[in-house]
C-alpha positions in Angstrom: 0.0 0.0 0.0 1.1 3.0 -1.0 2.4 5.7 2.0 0.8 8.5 2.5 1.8 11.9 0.1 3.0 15.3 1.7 0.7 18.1 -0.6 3.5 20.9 -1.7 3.1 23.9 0.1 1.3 26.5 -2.5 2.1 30.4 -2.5 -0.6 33.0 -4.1 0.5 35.9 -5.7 -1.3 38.5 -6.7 -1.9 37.8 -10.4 0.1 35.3 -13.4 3.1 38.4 -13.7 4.0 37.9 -10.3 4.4 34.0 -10.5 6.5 34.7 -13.7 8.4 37.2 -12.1 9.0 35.7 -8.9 9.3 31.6 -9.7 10.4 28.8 -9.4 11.4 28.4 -5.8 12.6 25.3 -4.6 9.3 23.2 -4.4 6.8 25.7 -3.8 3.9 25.7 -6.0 3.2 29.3 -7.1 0.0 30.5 -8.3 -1.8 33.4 -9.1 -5.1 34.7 -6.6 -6.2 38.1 -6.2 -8.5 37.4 -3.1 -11.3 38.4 -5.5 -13.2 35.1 -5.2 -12.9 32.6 -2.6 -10.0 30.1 -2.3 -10.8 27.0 0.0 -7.1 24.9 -1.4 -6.0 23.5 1.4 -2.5 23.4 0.5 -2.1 27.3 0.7 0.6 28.4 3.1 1.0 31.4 1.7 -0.5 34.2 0.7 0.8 37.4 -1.0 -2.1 40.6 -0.5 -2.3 42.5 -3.7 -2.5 46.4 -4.1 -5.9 47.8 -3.0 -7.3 44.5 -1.9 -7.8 45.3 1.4 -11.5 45.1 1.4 -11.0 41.2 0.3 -8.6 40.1 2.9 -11.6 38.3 5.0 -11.2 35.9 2.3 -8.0 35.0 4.4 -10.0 32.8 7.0 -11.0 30.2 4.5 -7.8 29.1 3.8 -7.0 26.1 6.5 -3.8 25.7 6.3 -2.3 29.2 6.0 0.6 30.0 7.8 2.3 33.2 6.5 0.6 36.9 5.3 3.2 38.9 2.8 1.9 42.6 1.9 3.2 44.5 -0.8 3.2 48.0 1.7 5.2 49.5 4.4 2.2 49.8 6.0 0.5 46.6 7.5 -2.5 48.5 9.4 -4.9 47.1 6.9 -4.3 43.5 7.5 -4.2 43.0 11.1 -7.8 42.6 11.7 -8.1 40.0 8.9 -5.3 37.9 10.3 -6.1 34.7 11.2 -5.3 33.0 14.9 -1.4 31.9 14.5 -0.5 33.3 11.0 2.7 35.6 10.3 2.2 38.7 9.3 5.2 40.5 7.3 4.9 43.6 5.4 7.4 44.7 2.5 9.9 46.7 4.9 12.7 48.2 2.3 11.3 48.6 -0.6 9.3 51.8 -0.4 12.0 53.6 1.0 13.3 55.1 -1.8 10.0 55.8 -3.7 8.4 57.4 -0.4 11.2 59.1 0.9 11.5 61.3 -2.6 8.3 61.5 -3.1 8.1 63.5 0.4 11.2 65.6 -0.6 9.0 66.5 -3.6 5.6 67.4 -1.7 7.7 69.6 0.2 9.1 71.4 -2.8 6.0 71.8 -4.5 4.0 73.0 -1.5 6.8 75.6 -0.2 8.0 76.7 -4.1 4.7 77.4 -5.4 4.3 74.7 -8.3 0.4 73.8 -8.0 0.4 77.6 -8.7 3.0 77.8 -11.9 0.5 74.7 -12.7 -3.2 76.6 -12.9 -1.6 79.3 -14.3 -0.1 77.5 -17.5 -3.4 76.1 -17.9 -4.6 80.0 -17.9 -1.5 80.9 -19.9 -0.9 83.6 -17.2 2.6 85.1 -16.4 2.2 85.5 -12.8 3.1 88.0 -10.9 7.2 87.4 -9.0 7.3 87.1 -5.3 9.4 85.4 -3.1 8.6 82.2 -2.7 9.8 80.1 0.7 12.5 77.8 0.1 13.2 74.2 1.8 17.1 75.8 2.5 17.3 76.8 6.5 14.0 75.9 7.0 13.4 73.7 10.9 11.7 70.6 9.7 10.6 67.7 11.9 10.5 63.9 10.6 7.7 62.1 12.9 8.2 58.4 12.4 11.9 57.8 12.1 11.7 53.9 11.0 13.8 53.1 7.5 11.9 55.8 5.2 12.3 58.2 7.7 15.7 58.0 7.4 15.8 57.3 4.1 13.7 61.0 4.1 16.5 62.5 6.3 19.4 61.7 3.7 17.4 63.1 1.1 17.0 66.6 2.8 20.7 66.4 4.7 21.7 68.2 1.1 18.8 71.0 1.3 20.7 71.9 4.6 17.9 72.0 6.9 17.6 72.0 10.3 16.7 68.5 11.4 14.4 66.9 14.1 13.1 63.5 14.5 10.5 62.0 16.6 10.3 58.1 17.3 8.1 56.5 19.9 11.1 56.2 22.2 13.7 58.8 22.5 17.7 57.1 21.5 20.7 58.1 20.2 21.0 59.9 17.2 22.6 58.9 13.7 24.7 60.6 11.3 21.5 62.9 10.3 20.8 64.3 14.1 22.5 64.0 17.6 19.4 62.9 18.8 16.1 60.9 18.3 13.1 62.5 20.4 10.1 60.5 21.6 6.4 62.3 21.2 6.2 62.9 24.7 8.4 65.8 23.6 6.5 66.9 20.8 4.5 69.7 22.7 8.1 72.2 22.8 9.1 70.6 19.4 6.0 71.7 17.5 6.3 75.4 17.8 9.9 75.3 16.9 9.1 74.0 13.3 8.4 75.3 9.5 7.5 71.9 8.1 6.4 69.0 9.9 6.6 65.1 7.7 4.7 62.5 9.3 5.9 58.7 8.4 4.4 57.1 11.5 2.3 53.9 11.2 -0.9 53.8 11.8 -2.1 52.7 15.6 -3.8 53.4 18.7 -1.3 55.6 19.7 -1.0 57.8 16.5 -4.4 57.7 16.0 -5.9 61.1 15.9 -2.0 62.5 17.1 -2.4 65.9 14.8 -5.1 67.0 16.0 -6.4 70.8 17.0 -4.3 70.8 19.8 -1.3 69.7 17.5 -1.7 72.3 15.0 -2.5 74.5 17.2 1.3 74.7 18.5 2.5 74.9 14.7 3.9 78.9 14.2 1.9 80.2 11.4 2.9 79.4 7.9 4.0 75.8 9.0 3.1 73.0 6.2 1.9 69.7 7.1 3.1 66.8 4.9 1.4 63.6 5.7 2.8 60.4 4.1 1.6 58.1 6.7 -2.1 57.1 6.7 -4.9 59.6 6.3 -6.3 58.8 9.9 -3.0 59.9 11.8 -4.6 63.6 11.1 -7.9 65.2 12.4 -9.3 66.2 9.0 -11.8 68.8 10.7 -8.7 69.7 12.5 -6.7 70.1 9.7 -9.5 71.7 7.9 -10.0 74.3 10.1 -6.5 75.5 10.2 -5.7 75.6 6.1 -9.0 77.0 5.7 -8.1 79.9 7.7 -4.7 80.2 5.6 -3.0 80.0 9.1 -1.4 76.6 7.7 -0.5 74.7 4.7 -0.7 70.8 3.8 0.5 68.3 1.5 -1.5 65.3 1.8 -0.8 62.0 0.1 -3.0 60.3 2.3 -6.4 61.4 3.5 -9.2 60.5 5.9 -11.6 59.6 4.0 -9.8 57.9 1.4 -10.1 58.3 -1.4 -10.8 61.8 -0.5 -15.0 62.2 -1.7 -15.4 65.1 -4.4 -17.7 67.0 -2.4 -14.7 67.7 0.2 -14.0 70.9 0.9 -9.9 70.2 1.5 -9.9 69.5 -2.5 -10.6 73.5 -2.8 -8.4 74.8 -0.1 -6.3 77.1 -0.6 -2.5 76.0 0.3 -3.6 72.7 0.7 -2.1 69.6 -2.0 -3.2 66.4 -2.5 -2.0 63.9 -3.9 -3.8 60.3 -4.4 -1.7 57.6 -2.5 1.2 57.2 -4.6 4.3 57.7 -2.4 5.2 54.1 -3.0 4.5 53.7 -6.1 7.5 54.8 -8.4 8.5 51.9 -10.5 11.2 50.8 -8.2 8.9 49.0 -6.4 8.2 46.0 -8.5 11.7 44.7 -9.1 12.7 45.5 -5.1 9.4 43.4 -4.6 10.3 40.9 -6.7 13.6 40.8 -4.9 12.0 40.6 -1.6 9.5 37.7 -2.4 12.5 35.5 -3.8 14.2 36.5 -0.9 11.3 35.5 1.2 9.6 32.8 -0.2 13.7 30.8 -0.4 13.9 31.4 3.3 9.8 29.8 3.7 11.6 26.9 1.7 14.5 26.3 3.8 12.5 26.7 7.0 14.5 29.5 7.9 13.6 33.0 9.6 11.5 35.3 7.9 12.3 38.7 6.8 10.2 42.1 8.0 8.0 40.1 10.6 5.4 42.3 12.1 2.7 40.0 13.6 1.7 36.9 14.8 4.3 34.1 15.8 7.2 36.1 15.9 5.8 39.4 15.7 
């Protein structure tokens, strides 16, 4: 009689590129699932979330024998409620550093150098008026979140010559960016210290809500807001209320709501830009994905420690 057969583990991956892309390895079986249907295969071990698919990832529970959650995002927020008892969570750690962190650099320079501006008025064909627009050069600015794209932020404004402050949610010793990494609890004699303020913070209980009135309200006047993070890490009426009045300015790439409803008055704000969720999304990220995944999925193989572990066993 024949012994009994070990099923090879399967991996999902977002869609038939990605398995292209990303296989062979080892004995995995790689195959393509978008979390757009339901998926009851018992040999999945893996699954990799695709881009925007957060409102599928219930679909996670139905798979019996899943062991290990990849995203594709910094950012793992999303998934946590969806993750099943006893599965690893890891998010994409690395590979949005680069994209994000420039991206931020070029908020900043649009917001403080007047492009969205120089933009309407091309459309108009109008030679506006010259004034002296503020520059990034000497300017105090304040990295909240100072994980990898934080830094990865810092080395990109280090040549702008800034002055430099970073907050962390536990104060340490510095780097070769700043002598010193701050913890919030020192925010409320940071704030009013700064002319641009960059928050790269994830998403949880305690950043929830953490720029709110009281927030902006120690801001000097003239101070921009650059949220890269996720939309909720802002009071939106908050924010609102302070761009609105033209005491502040913002560059949002994230929102709450999101995606931001038409009807919203931030859209027609003046000093306020938005930007739809792309800070990741330069076209770096899918061949560092790529690499991560092969990196990954070898390491699933061999049984050996995962990479960017955020949750669950391990987490």
């Amino acid at each position: 009689m024949a012994g009994n057969v070990t099923a090879v583990p399967t991996v999902t991956l977002p869609d038939p590129s990605w398995v292209c892309d990303v296989g062979p390895i080892g004995d995995l079986q790689l195959r393509s699932w978008d979390l757009s249907d339901d998926l009851t295969d018992p040999t999945v071990e893996v699954v990799v979330t695709p881009i925007g698919g957060r409102s599928r990832l219930a679909r996670l529970a139905g798979l019996p024998s899943l062991k290990v959650v990849q995203v594709v995002t910094a950012g793992y927020d999303h998934a946590l409620g969806h993750l099943p008892r006893g599965v690893t969570l890891c998010n994409a750690a690395g590979v949005h550093d680069t994209s994000t962190a420039e991206f931020a650099v070029a908020l900043i320079l649009a917001a403080q150098r007047g492009i969205p501006e120089f933009v309407l008025a091309q459309q108009r064909r109008a030679w506006i008026a010259h004034r002296a627009w503020p520059a990034l050069g000497d300017r105090r600015v304040l990295i909240i979140g100072y994980g990898r794209i934080g830094r990865a932020l810092a080395a990109r404004l280090a040549p702008f010559e800034v002055s430099l402050t970073v907050v962390a949610s536990r104060p340490r010793e510095g780097d070769e960016f700043v002598e010193r990494v701050h913890g919030f609890d020192e925010l409320p004699w940071l704030l009013p210290r700064q002319d641009i303020v960059v928050l790269l913070t994830p998403l949880t209980a305690s950043t929830r809500g953490l720029v709110d009135a009281a927030f902006l309200a120690a801001l000097p006047d003239g101070a921009l807001v650059v949220n890269i993070a996720r939309g909720p890490v802002v009071d939106t009426d908050a924010l609102l209320a302070e761009t609105a009045s033209g005491r502040l300015r913002a560059a949002l790439d994230v929102t709450d709501p999101e995606p931001l409803p038409p009807e919203h008055p931030l859209w027609s704000t003046p000093g306020v830009l938005i930007a739809p969720h792309v800070g990741g999304a330069g076209d770096t990220f899918r061949p560092r994905m790529v690499a991560l995944l092969r990196e990954q999925l070898t390491r699933y193989a061999a049984g050996a420690p995962l990479l960017h572990v955020v949750a669950g066993p391990g987490g």
